[in-house]
C-alpha positions as CSV (number, residue, x, y, z in Angstrom):
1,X,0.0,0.0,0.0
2,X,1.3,3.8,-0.8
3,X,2.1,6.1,1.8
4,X,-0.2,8.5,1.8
5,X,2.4,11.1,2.6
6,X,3.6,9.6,-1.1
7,X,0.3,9.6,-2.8
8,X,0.0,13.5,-5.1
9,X,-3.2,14.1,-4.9
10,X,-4.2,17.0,-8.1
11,X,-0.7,16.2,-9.8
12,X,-0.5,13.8,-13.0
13,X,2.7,12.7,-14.3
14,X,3.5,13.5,-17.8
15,X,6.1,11.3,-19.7
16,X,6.9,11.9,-23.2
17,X,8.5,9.0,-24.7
18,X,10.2,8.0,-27.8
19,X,12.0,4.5,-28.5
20,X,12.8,3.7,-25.2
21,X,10.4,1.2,-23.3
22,X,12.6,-0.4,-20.9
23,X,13.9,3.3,-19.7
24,X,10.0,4.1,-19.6
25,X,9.7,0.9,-17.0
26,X,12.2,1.8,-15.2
27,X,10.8,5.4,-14.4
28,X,6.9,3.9,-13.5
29,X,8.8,0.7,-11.9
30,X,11.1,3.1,-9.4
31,X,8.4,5.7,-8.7
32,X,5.9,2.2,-7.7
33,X,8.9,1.1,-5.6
34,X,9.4,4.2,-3.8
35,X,5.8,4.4,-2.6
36,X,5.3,7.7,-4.9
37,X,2.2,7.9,-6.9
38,X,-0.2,10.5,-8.9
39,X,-3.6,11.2,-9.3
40,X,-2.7,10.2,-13.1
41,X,-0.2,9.2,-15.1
42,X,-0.2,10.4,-19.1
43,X,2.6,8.5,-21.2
44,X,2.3,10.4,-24.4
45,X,4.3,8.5,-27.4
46,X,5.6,10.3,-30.5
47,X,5.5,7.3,-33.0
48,X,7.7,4.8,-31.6
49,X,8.5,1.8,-33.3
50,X,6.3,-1.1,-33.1
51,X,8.6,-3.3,-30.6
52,X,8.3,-0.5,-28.0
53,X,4.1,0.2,-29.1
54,X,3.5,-3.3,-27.8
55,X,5.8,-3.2,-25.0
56,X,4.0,0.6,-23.7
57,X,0.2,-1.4,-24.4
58,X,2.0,-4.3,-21.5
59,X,3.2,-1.4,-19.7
60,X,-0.5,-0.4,-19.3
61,X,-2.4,-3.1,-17.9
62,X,0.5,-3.1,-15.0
63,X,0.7,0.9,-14.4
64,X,-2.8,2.0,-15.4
65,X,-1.5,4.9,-17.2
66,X,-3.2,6.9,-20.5
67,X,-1.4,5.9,-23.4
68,X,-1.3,8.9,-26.0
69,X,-0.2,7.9,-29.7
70,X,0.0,9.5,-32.8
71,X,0.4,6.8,-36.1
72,X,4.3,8.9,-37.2
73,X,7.0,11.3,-35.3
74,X,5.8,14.7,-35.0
75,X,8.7,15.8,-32.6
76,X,9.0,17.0,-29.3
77,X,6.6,19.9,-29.3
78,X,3.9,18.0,-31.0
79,X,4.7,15.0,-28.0
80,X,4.4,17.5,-25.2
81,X,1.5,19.6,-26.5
82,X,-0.7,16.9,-26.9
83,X,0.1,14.8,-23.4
84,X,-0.4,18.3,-22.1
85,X,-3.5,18.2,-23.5
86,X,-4.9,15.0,-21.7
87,X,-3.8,16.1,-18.6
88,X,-7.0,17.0,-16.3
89,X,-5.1,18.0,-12.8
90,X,-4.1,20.9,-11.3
91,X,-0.5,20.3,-11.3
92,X,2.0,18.5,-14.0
93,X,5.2,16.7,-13.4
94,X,6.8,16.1,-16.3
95,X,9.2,13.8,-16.8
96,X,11.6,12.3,-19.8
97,X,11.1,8.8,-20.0
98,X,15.5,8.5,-19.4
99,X,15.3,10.1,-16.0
100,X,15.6,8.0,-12.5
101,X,13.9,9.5,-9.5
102,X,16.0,9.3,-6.4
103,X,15.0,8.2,-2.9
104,X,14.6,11.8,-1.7
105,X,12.2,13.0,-4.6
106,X,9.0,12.0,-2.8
107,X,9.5,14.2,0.2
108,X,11.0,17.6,-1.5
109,X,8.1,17.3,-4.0
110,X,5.5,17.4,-1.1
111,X,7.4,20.8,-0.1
112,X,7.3,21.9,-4.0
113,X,3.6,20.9,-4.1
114,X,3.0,23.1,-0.6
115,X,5.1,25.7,-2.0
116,X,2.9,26.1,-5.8
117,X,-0.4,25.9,-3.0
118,X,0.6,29.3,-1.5
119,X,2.0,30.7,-3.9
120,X,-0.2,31.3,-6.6
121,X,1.9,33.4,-8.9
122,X,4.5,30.5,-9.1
123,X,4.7,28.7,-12.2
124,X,7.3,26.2,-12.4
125,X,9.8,24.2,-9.6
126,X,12.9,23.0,-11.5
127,X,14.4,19.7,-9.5
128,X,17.1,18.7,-12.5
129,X,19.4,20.3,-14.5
130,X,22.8,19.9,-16.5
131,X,24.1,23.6,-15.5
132,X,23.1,25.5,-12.1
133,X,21.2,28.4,-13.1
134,X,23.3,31.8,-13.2
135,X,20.8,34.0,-11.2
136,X,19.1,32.7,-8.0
137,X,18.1,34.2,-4.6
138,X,17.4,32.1,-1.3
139,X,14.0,30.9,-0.8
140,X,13.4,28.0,1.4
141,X,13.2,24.0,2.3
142,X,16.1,23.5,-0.4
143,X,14.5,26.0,-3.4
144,X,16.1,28.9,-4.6
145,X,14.3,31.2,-6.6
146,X,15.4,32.1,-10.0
147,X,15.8,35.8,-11.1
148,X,15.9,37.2,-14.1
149,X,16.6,41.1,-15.6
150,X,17.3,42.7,-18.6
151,X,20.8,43.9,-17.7
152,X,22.1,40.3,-16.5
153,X,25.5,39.8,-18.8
154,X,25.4,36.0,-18.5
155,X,23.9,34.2,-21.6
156,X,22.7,31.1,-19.9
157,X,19.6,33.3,-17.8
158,X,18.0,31.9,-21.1
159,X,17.8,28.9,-19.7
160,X,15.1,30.2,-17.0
161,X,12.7,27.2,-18.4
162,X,14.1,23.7,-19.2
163,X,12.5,20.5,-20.7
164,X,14.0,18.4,-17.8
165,X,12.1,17.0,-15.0
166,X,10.1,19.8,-13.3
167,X,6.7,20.8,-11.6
168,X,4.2,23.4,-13.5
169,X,0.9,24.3,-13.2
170,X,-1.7,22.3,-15.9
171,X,-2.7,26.0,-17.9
172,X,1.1,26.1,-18.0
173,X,0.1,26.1,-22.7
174,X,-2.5,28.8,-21.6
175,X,-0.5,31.1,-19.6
176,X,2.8,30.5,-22.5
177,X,1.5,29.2,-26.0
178,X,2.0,25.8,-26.7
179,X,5.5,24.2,-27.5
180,X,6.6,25.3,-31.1
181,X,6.2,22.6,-33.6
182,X,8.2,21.0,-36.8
183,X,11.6,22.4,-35.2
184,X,14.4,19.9,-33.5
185,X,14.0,19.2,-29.9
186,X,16.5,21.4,-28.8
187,X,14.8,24.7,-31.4
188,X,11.7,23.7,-29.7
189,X,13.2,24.2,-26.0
190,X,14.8,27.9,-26.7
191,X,11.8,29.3,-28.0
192,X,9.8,27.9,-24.9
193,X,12.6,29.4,-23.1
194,X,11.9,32.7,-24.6
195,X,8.6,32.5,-24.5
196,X,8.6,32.3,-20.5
197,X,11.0,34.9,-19.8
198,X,9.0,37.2,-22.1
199,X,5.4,36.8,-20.8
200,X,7.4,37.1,-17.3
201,X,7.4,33.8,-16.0
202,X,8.0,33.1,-12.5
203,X,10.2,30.0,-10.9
204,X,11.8,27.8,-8.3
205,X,15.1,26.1,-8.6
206,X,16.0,23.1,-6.3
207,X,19.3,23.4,-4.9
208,X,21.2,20.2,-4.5
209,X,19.9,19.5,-8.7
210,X,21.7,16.8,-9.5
211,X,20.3,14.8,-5.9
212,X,16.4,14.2,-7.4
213,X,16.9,12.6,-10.4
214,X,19.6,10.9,-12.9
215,X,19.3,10.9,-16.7
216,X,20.9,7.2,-18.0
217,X,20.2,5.5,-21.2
218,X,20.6,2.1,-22.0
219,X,23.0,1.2,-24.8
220,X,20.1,-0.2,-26.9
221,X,18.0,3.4,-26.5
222,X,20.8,6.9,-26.6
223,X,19.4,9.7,-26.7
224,X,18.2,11.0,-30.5
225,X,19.5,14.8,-29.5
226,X,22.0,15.7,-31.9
227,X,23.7,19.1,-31.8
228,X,26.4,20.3,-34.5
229,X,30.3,20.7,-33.7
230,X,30.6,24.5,-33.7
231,X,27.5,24.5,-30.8
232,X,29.6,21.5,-28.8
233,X,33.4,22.4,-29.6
234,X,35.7,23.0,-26.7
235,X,37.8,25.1,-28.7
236,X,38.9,28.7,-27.1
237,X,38.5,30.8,-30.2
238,X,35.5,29.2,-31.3
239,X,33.7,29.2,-27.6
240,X,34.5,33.1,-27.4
241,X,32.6,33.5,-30.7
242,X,29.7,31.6,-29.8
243,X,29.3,33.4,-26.3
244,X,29.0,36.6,-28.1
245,X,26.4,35.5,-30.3
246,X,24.7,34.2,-28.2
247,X,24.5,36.9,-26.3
248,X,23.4,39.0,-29.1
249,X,21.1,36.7,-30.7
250,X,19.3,35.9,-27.4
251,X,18.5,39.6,-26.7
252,X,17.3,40.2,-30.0
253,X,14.9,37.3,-29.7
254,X,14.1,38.4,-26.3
255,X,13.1,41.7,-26.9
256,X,11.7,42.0,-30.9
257,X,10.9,38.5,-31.8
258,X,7.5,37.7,-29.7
């Protein structure tokens, strides 16, 4: 039986999946294990090959989750917009299907979940991410809250939302437009990005990020992301040249594309 500190009442967990059923079973398997559970669970599936269709319709009769399906890959913003769509809760968690919650997840998302309660102008509680965020001020039980200005200098306070594990509230598309679609997952991200700094979103940031969850793939399912040598190289020269531009082309986007 669930502890019912452990059971989210109003809060469905959204997993967009592509290719990668036995990451997918480990996710529902550890969350089941760890006495955490949801009001609902949404698996939303962007045209996965039919191996992994029939192993998802298995998943179902074990996890009692709502499989959404669509008959070719539309992308990641076409995947997201449409499990968004079936969710019916207050609150969202989404989740990648690659990601591993850790023992301590349960019991900081009660405090995230207490935390969007009072505060009603919060829109999103970050609990992973590859890079600390540049910009953050103390607010409490292990969240610090991220801050964003015009006249910041560092390029990454773009990255004020992020695709990876994170709480939001369900009118999350109505409050920011829905994910851009047609565009590569990573195009589809930066203008969601945008997109919530300019209709001035508002956000928590779990300290210890890297404690809640851990992204691994299994050798039979890497990740599909691909990203092109100049955006990945090490190189000095080339790393100076692509801050600047960044910083240019973000601001522009920030301020006159909307």
């Amino acid at each position: 039986m669930n502890n019912p500190n452990f059971f989210f009442k109003n809060v469905t967990l959204l997993v967009t999946h592509y290719n990668r059923s036995t990451s997918l079973e480990r996710l529902l398997r550890t969350f089941k294990e760890q006495s955490c559970s949801f009001e609902d669970v949404v698996v939303s599936d962007d045209g996965s090959k039919a191996e992994h269709l029939n192993v998802l319709n298995e998943l179902q009769k074990v996890y009692s989750f709502q499989l959404i399906t669509t008959p070719v890959n539309r992308g990641l913003g076409n995947n997201i917009n449409k499990g968004q769509d079936a969710v019916k809760t207050l609150y969202t968690l989404y989740v990648q299907e690659d990601f591993i919650p850790q023992p301590d997840f349960a019991v900081h998302f009660k405090d995230a979940l207490e935390i969007m309660d009072k505060e009603n102008n919060l829109d999103i509680i970050r609990f992973y991410s590859y890079i600390r965020y540049p910009y953050l001020k103390p607010y409490g039980k292990g969240y610090l809250e991220m801050v964003i200005k015009p006249w910041f200098t560092q390029y990454k306070k773009i990255y004020y939302y992020s695709d990876h594990p994170h709480l939001r509230r369900s009118n999350f598309l109505t409050k920011f437009g829905r994910y851009v679609e047609g565009l590569k997952g990573d195009k589809t991200e930066y203008w969601m990005c945008v997109r919530f700094i300019q209709k001035k979103g508002r956000g928590l940031f779990f300290e210890k990020y890297k404690d809640l969850f851990v992204q691994e793939n299994f050798e039979g399912e890497l990740s599909t992301m691909t990203r092109s040598t100049m955006t990945t190289s090490k190189n000095f020269f080339i790393t100076s040249i692509r801050n600047v531009y960044r910083q240019i082309k973000y601001n522009f986007d920030l301020n006159f594309n909307r």
